[in-house]
C-alpha positions in Angstrom: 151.6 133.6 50.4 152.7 129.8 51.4 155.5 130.4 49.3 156.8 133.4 51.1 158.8 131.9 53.9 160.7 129.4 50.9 161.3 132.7 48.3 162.2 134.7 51.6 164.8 132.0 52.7 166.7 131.1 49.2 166.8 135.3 49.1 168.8 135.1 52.4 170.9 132.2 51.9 171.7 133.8 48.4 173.1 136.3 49.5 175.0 135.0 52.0 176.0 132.6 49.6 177.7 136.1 47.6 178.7 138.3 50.9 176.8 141.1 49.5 175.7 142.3 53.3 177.8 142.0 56.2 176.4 141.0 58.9 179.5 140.3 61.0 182.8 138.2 60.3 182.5 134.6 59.9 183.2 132.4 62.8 187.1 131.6 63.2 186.1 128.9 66.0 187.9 130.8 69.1 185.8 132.3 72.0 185.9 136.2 72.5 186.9 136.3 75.8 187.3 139.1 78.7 189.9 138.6 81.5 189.3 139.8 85.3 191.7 140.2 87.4 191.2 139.8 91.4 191.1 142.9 92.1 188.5 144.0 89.5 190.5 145.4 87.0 189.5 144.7 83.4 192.0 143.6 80.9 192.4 143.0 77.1 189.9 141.4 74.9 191.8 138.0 73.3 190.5 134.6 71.8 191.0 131.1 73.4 191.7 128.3 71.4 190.4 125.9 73.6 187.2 126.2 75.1 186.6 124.6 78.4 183.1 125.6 78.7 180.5 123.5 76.4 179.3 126.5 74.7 178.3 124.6 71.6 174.7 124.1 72.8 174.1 128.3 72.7 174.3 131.0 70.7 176.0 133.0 73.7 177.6 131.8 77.0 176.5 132.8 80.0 178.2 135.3 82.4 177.8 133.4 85.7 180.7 133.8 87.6 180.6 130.1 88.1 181.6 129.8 84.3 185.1 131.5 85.0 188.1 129.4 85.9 191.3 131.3 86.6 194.3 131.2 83.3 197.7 131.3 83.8 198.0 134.4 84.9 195.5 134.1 88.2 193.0 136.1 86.2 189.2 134.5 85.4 188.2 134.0 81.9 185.2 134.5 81.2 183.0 133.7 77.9 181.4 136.8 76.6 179.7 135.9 73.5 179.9 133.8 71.1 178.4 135.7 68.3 179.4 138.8 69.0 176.8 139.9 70.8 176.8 141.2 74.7 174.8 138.0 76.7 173.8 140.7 79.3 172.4 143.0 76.8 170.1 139.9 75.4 168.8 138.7 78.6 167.3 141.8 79.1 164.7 141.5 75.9 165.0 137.0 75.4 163.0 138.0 72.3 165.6 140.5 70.7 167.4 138.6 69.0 170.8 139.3 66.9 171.5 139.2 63.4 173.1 135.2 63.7 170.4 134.1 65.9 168.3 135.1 63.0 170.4 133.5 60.6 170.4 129.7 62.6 166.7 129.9 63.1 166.2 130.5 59.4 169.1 127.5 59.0 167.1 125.3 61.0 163.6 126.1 59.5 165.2 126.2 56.2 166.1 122.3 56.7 162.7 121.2 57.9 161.0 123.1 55.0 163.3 121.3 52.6 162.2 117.8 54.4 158.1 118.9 53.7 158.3 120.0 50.2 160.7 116.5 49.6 157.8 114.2 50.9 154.7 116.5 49.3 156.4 117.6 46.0 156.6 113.9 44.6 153.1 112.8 45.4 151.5 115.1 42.4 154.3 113.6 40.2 153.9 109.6 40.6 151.6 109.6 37.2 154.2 111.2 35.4 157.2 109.0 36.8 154.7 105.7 36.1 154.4 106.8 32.4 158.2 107.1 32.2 159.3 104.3 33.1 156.3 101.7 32.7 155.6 101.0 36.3 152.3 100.3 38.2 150.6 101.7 40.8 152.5 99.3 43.8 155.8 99.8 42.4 154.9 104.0 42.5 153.7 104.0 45.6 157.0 103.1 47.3 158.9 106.3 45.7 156.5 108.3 48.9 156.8 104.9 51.2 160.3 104.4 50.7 161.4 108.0 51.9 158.6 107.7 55.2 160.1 104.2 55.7 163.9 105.3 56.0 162.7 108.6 57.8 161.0 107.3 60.5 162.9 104.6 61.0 166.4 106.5 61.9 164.8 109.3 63.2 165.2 108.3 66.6 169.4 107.5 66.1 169.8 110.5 63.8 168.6 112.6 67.2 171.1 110.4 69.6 174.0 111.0 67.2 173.3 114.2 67.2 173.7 114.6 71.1 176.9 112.1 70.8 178.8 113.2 67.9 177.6 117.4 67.6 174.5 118.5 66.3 176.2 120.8 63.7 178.3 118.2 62.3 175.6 115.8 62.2 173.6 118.0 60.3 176.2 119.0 57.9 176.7 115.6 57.0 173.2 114.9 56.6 172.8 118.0 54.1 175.7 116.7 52.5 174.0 113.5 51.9 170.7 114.4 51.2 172.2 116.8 48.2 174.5 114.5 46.6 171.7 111.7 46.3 169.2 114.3 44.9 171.7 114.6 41.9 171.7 111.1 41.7 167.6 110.8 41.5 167.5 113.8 39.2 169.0 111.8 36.8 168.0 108.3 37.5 167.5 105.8 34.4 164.6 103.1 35.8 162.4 103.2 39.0 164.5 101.1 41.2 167.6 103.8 41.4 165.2 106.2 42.0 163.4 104.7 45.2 166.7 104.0 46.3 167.7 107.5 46.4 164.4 108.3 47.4 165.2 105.7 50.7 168.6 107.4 50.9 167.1 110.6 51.1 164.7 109.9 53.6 167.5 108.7 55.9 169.8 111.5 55.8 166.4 113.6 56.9 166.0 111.1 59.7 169.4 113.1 60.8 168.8 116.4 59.4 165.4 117.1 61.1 166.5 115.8 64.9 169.8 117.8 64.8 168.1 120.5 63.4 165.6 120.5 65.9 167.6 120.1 68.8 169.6 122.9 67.6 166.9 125.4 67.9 166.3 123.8 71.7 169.2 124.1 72.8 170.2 127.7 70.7 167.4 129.2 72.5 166.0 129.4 76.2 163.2 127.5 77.1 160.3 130.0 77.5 159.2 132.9 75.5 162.4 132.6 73.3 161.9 129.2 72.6 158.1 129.5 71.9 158.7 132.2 69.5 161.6 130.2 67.7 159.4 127.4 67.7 156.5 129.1 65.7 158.8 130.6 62.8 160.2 126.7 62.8 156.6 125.3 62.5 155.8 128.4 59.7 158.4 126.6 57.5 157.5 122.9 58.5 153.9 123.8 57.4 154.7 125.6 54.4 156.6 122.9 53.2 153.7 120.0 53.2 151.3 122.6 52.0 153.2 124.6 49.4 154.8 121.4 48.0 151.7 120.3 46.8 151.5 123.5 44.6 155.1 123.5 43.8 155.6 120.0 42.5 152.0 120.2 40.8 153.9 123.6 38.8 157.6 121.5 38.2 155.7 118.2 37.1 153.6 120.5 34.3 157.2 121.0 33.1 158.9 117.5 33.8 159.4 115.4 36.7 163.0 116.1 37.2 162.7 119.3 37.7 161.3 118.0 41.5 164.2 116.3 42.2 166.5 119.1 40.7 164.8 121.8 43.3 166.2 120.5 46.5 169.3 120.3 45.5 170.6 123.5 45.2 168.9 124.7 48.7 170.3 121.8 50.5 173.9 123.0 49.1 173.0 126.7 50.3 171.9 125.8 53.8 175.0 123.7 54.2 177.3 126.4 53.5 175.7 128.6 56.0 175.2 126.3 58.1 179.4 125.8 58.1 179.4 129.8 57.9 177.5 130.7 60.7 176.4 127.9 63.2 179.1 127.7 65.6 181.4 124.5 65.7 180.7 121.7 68.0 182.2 121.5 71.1 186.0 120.3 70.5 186.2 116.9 73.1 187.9 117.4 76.6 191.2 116.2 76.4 191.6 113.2 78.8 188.0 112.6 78.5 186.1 108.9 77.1 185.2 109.3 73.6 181.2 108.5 73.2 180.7 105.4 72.1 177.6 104.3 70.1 175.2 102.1 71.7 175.9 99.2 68.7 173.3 96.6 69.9 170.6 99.2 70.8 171.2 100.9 67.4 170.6 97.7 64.9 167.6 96.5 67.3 165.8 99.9 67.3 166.7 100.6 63.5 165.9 97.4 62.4 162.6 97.6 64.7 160.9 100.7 63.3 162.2 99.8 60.1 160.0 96.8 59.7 157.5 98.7 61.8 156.8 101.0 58.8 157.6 98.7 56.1 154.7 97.0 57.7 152.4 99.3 58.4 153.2 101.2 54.8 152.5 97.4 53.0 149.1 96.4 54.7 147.0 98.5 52.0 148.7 95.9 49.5 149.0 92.9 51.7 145.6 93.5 53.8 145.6 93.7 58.5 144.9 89.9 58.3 147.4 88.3 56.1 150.5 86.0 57.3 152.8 89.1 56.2 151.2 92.0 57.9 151.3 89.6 61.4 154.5 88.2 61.1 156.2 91.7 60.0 154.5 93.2 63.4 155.3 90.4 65.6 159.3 90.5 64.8 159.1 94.2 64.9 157.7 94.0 68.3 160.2 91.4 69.2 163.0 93.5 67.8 162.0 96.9 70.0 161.5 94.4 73.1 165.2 93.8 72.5 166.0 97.3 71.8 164.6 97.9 75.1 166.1 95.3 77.2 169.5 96.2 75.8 169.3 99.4 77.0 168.5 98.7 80.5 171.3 96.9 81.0 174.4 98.5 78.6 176.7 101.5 80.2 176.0 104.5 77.8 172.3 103.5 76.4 171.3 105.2 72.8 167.8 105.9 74.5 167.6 106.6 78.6 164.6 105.0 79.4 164.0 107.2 82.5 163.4 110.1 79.4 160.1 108.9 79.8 158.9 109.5 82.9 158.7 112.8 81.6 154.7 112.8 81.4 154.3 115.8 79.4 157.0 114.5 76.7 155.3 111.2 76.6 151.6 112.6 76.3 152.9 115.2 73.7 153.9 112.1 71.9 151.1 110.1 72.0 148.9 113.4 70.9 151.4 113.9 68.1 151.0 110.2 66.3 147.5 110.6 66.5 147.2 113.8 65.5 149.4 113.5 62.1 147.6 110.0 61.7 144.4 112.0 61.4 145.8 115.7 59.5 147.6 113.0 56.6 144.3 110.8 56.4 142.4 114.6 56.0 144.8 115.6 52.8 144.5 112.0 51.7 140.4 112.1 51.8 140.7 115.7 50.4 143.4 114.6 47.4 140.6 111.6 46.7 137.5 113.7 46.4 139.0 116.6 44.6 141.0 114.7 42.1 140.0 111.2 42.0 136.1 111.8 42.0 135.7 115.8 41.0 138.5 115.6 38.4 140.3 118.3 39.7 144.0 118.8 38.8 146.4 118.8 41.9 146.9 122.5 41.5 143.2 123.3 41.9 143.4 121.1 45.1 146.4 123.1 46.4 144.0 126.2 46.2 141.8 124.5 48.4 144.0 124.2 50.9 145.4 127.7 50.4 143.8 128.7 53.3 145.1 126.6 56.2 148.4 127.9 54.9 147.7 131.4 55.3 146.5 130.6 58.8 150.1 129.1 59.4 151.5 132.1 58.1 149.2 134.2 59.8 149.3 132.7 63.2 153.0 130.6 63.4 154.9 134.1 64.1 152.8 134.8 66.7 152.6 131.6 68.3 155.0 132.0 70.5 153.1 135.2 72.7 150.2 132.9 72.7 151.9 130.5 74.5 153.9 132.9 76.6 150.3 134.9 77.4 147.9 131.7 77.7 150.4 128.4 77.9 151.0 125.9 76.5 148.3 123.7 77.2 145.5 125.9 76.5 147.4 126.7 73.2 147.3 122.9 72.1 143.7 122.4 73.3 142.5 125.1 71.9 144.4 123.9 68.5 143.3 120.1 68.9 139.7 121.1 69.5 139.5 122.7 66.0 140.3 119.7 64.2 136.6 118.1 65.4 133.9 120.9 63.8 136.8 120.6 60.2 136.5 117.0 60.3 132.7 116.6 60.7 132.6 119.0 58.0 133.8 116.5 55.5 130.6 114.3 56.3 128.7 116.8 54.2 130.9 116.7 51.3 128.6 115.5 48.0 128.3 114.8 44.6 128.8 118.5 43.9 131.8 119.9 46.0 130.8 123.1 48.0 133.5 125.2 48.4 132.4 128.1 50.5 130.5 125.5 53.0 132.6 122.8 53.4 135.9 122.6 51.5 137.1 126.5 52.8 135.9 126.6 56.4 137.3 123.3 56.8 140.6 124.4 55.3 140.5 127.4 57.5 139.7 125.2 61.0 142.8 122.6 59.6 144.9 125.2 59.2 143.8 126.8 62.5 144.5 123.0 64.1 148.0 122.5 62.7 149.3 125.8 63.4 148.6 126.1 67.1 148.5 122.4 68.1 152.0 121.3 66.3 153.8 124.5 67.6 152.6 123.8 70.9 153.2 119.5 71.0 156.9 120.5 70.1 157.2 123.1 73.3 155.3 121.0 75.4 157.4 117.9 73.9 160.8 119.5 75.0 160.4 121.7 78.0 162.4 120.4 81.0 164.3 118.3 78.7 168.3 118.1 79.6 170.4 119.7 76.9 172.3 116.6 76.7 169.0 114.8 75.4 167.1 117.5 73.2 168.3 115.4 70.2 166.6 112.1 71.2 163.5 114.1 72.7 163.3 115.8 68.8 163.7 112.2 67.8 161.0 111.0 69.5 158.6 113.6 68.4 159.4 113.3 65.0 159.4 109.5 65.1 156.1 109.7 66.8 154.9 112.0 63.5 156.0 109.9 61.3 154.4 106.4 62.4 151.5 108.0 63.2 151.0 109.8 59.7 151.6 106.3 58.2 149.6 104.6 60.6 146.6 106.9 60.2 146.6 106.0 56.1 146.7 102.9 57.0 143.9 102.7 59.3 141.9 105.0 56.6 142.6 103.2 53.3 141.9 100.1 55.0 138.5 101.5 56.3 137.9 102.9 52.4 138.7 100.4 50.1 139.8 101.2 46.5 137.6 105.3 47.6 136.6 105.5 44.0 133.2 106.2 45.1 132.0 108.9 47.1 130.1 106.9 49.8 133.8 104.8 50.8 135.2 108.4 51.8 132.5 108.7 54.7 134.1 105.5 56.6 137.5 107.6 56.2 136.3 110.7 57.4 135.1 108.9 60.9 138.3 107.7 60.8 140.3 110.7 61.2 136.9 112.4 63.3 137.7 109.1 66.0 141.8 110.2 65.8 140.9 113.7 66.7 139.1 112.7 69.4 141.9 110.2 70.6 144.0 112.9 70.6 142.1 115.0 72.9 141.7 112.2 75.0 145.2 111.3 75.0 146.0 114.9 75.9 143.5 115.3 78.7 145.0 112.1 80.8 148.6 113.2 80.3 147.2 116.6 82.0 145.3 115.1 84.7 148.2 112.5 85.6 150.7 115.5 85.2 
């Protein structure tokens, strides 16, 4: 079942790949437009080269009569659709959608499904790339580090180059990238090229995920539309960690390459639909300043969360105490202080500060680093305990965790009537509360693992956690967000994700030690039982304050 919304996907883009169904003609890049005269009449149907509407944020332009400008023949023209699809016949159902809207949620999921399976595929593979090429354990460990390092670090500019330069060509490009260094691992020749490309990799998803992201925010109203996008999006986020797991466990059986081969091909098919079917961006306004990066802010805040990660990802092998670890977080401190008074004072910042007096973006945040730091310290503990301790082989473990997939498949289509019937906030609570009973289940884990008492319920209540609580943290995260700024709001959440999932393995293997024996994994369960509570905390004050 996890592997469902992948098979599903490649089946679509295939054959859209062949044009074996027509769903409508491909985009030629001029508006369908409807012209008006004064006195009512209705004229001919004809395209405009030249949009002067920004109509590359939505699917389908709206048909305010405050969108019409007269042409040269006195008449108002007005955008009908885009896709080919009446806007007035949508707005009466937001959750009816057409065949295209269809198509660029799928693009967009498809992405952030190809980002989860990259970052879970390769972990069940490391013993099998250390026996080929004669490395040890530190050296492995950076072919997972590397990719988190370069992710989270240009997350945040990956989602402000998106809003500055268009979201579609940002994430062509960064599909582009991400298959052309895939080749290059799949047939790397010694462990350094291939944490390179791993690095590589990891930033052109730091530009992939944010555009993608902010494509689906901007592609479809906030409220029920949104909410509903929002779960399929989460389905195929979540099915990617988990289903990775059992994919790369099934391709390492055969050989190692064979994980790097797999993304490859499905980042080539959701770039050519992506060119077929998402709309271009927005051509620029002739006479109008061409955006201009924020240089300074860009090297200080890259540079920043660069070393951030590097830091954090390196204290398990340095140690919290040791001249490296301190110095690393002092200068990346010192680096983000400069990021941030460079962007009070430049013209065009890369990051408007004022985005953060947005309470519920800043305590959806917060919630999401904690919660990730606790949900990748709960697979860790589980990948230690099953495998490490019980023996298990990494496929058996993925069994385990069957489960909290099927309650993402289950529950992220319907996510977005929850919200819509309930809210958002009862949604998230109700989704951050479940991840206390599955964690204090793990305290009873023992010599002999028991699967229908512990291992199961707690994969069902995980499962039960993730799918309503990161559906929700995204909603709440982007609601009453400018279109302007939905790519540096996705940024933001993503970057909070990603620093807290490496922040919460730090915290936990620091807390476990080597966890060869079963009594270290109790300290690590606390661990991620004291992040779950954070995170409720955390939740609670940004509700009161709001």
């Amino acid at each position: 079942m996890r592997l469902l919304p992948l098979l599903l996907l490649l089946l679509l883009l295939f054959v859209i790949g062949v044009d074996a169904i027509d769903l409508q003609a491909p985009f030629d890049g001029s508006l369908r437009t409807t012209r008006f005269s004064s006195r009512g009449g209705r004229g001919t149907i004809g395209p405009i080269k030249k949009p002067w509407i920004d109509w590359s944020n939505r699917m389908s332009a709206s048909l305010n009569p405050r969108d019409a400008r007269p042409d040269d023949e006195g008449a108002a023209v007005v955008v009908v659709d885009v896709v080919g699809v009446a806007a007035t016949e949508r707005n009466k159902d937001p959750l009816h959608w057409p065949a295209r809207m269809w198509i660029a949620l799928l693009i967009f999921s498809g992405v952030i499904l190809l980002d989860g399976l990259d970052i879970s595929m390769i972990a069940v593979a490391i013993p099998e790339i250390q026996h080929a090429f004669g490395i040890g354990a530190a050296t492995a460990q950076w072919l997972v580090s590397a990719y988190i390092l370069a992710f989270g670090g240009f997350l945040l500019l990956g989602g402000r180059c998106a809003d500055l330069f268009g979201r579609r060509r940002v994430l062509v490009t960064g599909l582009a990238v991400f298959a052309l260094v895939s080749v290059g691992g799949a047939f790397a020749t010694d462990a350094g090229l291939l944490i390179v490309s791993r690095f590589v990799k990891g930033m052109a998803a730091g530009f992939t995920g944010p555009a993608a992201m902010s494509l689906l925010t901007t592609t479809f109203a906030e409220g029920p539309a949104r909410n509903k996008a929002f779960g399929i999006f989460n389905l195929f986020e979540a099915s990617g960690y988990s289903s990775g797991l059992l994919i790369g466990g099934l391709l390492a059986a055969l050989n190692w390459r064979y994980i790097f081969v797999l993304p490859i091909p499905v980042a080539v098919l959701l770039l050519l639909a992506a060119l077929r079917y998402l709309p271009p961006d927005a051509p620029r306004v002739k006479g109008a300043q061409r955006p201009r990066l924020d240089i300074g802010g860009a090297v200080t805040l890259v540079a920043g969360m660069l070393l951030m990660v590097f830091t954090v990802v390196s204290v398990e092998e340095a140690g919290w105490s040791s001249p490296r670890t301190l110095i690393g977080f002092a200068v990346a401190a010192a680096l983000l202080a400069a990021f941030v008074v460079i962007e009070r004072t430049v013209k065009e910042p890369l990051v408007r500060l004022g985005i953060f007096r947005n309470r519920a973006l800043v305590a959806a945040n917060i919630s999401a680093a904690l919660l990730y730091g606790g949900a990748m310290g709960f697979q860790f503990l589980i990948a230690l305990y099953l495998q490490n301790i019980q023996g298990w082989k990494p496929w058996q473990m993925a069994l385990v965790l069957l489960p909290a997939g099927l309650m993402v498949v289950v529950i992220g289509p319907k996510i977005g009537a929850l919200i819509s019937r309930f809210g958002v906030t009862r949604v998230l609570m109700v989704g951050l509360l479940a991840f206390v009973p599955c964690y204090l289940l793990m305290l009873r884990i023992g010599p002999e693992p028991d699967l229908w008492g512990v291992l199961l319920p707690a994969s069902v209540l995980w499962g039960l956690g993730f799918a309503l609580s990161i559906s929700a943290l995204m909603v709440a995260g982007t609601n009453g967000v400018a279109d302007d700024e939905q790519g540096l709001a996705a940024g933001l959440l993503n970057s909070s994700l990603q620093v807290g999932g490496a922040c919460g393995l730090a915290v936990l293997t620091a807390a476990i030690g080597p966890g060869t024996e079963l009594g270290m994994l109790y300290a690590g369960v606390w661990v991620i039982l004291g992040f779950a509570v954070l995170t409720l905390v955390a939740q609670g004050v940004g509700l009161k304050r709001s």
